[in-house]
FITOR-638180 format. One line per field, with one value per residue (C-alpha): x, y negated, z; chain; residue number from 1. Coordinates in steps of 0.02 Angstrom, whole numbers, padded with zeros to 5 digits. Layout:
N
xx	c(X ...)
yy	c(Y ...)
zz	c(Z ...)
mol	c(A ...)
seq	c(NUM ...)
This chain:
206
xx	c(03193 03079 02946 02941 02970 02799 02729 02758 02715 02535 02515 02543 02422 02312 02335 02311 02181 02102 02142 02052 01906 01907 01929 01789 01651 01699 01662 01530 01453 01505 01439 01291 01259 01274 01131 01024 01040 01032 00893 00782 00828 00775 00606 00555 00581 00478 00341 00339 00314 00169 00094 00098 00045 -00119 -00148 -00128 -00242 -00363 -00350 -00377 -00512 -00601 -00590 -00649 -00799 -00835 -00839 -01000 -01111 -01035 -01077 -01260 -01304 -01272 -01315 -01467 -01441 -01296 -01373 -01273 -01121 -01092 -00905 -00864 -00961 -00884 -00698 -00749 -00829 -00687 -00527 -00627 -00646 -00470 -00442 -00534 -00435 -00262 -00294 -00356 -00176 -00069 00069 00134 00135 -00021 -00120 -00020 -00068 -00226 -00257 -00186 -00311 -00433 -00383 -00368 -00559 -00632 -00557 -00611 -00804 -00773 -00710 -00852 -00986 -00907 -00902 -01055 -01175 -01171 -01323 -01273 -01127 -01200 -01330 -01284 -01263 -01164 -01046 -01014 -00979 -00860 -00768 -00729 -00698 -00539 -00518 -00482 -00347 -00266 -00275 -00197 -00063 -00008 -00026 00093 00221 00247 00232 00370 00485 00478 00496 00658 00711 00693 00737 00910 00937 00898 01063 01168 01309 01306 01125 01113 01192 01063 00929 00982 01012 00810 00779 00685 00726 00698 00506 00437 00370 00204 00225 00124 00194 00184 00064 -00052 -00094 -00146 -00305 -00445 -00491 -00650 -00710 -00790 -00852 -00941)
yy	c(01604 01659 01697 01510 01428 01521 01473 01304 01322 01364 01242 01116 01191 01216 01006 00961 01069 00977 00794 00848 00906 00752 00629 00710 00718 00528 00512 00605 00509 00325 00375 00454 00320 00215 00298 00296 00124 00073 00186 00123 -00050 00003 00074 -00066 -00188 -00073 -00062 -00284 -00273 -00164 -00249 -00406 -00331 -00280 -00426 -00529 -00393 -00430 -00625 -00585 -00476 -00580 -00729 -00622 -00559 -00744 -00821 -00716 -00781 -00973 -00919 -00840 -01032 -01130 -01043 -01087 -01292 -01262 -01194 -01287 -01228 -01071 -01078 -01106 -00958 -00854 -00909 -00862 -00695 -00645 -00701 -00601 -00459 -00468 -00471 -00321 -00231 -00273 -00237 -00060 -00052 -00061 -00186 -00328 -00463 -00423 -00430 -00606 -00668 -00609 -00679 -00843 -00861 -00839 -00961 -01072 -01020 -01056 -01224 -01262 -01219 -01314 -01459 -01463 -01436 -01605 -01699 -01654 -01594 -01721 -01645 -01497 -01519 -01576 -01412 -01356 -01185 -01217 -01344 -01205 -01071 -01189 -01236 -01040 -01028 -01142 -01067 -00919 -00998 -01058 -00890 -00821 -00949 -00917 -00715 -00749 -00836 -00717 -00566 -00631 -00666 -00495 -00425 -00535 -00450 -00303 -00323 -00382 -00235 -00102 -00211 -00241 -00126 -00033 -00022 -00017 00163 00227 00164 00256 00410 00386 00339 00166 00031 -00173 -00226 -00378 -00524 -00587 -00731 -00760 -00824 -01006 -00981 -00890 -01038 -01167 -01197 -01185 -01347 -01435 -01589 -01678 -01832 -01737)
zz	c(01103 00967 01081 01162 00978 00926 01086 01037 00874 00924 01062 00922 00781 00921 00988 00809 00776 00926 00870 00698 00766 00890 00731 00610 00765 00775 00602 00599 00737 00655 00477 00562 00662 00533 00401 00532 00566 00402 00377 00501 00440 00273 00331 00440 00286 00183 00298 00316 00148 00137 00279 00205 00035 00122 00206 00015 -00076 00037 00028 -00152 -00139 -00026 -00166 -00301 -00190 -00155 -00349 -00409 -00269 -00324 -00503 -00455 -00353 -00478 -00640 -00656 -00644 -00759 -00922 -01044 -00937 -01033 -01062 -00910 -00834 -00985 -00912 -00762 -00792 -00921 -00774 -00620 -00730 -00795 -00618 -00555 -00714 -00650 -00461 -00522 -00631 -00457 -00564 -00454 -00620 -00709 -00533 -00501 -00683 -00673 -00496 -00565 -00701 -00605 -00461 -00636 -00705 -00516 -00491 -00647 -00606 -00451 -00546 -00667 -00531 -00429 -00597 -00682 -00532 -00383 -00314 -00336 -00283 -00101 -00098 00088 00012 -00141 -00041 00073 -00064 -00139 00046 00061 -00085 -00058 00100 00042 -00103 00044 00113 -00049 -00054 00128 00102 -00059 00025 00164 00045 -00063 00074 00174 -00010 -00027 00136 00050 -00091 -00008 00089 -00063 -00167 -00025 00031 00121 00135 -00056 -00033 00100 -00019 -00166 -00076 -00021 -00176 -00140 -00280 -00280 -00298 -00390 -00316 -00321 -00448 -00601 -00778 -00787 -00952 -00820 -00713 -00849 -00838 -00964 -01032 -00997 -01069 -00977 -01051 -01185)
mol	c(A A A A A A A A A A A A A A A A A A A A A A A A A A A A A A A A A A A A A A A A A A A A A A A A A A A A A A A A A A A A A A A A A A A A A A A A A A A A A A A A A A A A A A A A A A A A A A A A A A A A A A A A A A A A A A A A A A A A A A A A A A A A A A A A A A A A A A A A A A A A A A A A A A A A A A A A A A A A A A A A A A A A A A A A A A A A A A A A A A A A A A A A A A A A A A A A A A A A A A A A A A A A A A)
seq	c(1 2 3 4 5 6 7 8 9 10 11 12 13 14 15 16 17 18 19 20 21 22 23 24 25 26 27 28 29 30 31 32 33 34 35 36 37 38 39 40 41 42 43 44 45 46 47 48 49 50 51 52 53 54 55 56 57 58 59 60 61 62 63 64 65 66 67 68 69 70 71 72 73 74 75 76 77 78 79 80 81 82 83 84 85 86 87 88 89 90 91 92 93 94 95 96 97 98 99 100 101 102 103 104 105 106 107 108 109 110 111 112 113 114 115 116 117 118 119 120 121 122 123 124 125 126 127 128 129 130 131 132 133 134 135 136 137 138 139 140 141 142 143 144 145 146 147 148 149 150 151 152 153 154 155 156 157 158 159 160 161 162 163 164 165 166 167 168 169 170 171 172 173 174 175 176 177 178 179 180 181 182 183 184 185 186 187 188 189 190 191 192 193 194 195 196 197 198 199 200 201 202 203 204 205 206)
């Protein structure tokens, strides 16, 4: 009697010890399952954004290369221009400064001052310098150069919304816990203070 009540006994432990081992590979397999998925979904969004991030640096690099040779054709019919020129020289190099710096807000303030100082030369040379302003060369230096804002402003648009996407699977659960586990944290969006894209003032009815 003994003998059959240990038997059973040990067919029990061992059933049980089967039914745990049955319900932590399932776990182990839904949880694992899950950080990869969530993982992957994490990485994908991360590499959108960097994707996108390259393809708006060089929207804005192709700008900045652009305003120089603007600045170089028209200098010398615009002597009395100086402060304009000076905006312009000041916001590109504020611009170069803040692309070396890597930080998402001063490169989109400084990138919106100088969108500001450009239109601005492009204003004055439409206002001021009709001839100029219909030079085959200079007309075509100013038409790429508001290609390329166009550019920028489409680049902008998609890098801010795969960094939304991002940005919403970093602070989302359970995502959010993947992400701090791997350490990857929200990132800003390219938008510039509203103080940034004013302007400079010309006058020009002086």
């Amino acid at each position: 009697m003994g003998e059959e009540r240990k038997s059973v006994n040990e067919k029990r432990r061992l059933g049980t010890g089967w039914i745990v081992s049955i319900v932590l590979v399932l776990l182990v397999l839904i949880f694992g399952g899950g950080y990869i998925h969530y993982s992957n979904s994490l990485n994908s969004a991360k590499q959108d954004y960097e994707q996108q991030q390259g393809d708006l640096q060089s929207a804005l690099q192709r700008r900045s290369d652009l305003v120089p040779n603007l600045v170089n054709s028209v200098r010398g019919s615009m002597k009395q221009e100086k402060d304009v020129f000076s905006q312009v020289a000041q916001a590109r190099k504020d611009y170069n400064s803040a692309a070396r710096s890597g930080k998402t807000k001063d490169q989109a303030n400084a990138s919106a001052q100088l969108s500001a100082t450009t239109a601005n030369l492009i204003n004055v040379i439409n206002e001021r310098y009709p001839k100029l302003a219909s030079n085959d060369n200079v007309r075509r230096l100013m038409d790429q150069l508001e290609g390329s804002e166009n550019r920028i402003n489409l680049a902008r648009r998609r890098y801010n919304e795969t960094i939304k996407n991002y940005n919403n699977k970093v602070v989302r659960f359970p995502s959010s816990m993947i992400a701090n586990m791997k350490g990857m944290h929200t990132k800003s969006y390219f938008q510039a203070d509203k103080k940034a894209q004013q302007a400079p003032k010309v006058n020009l009815d002086d």
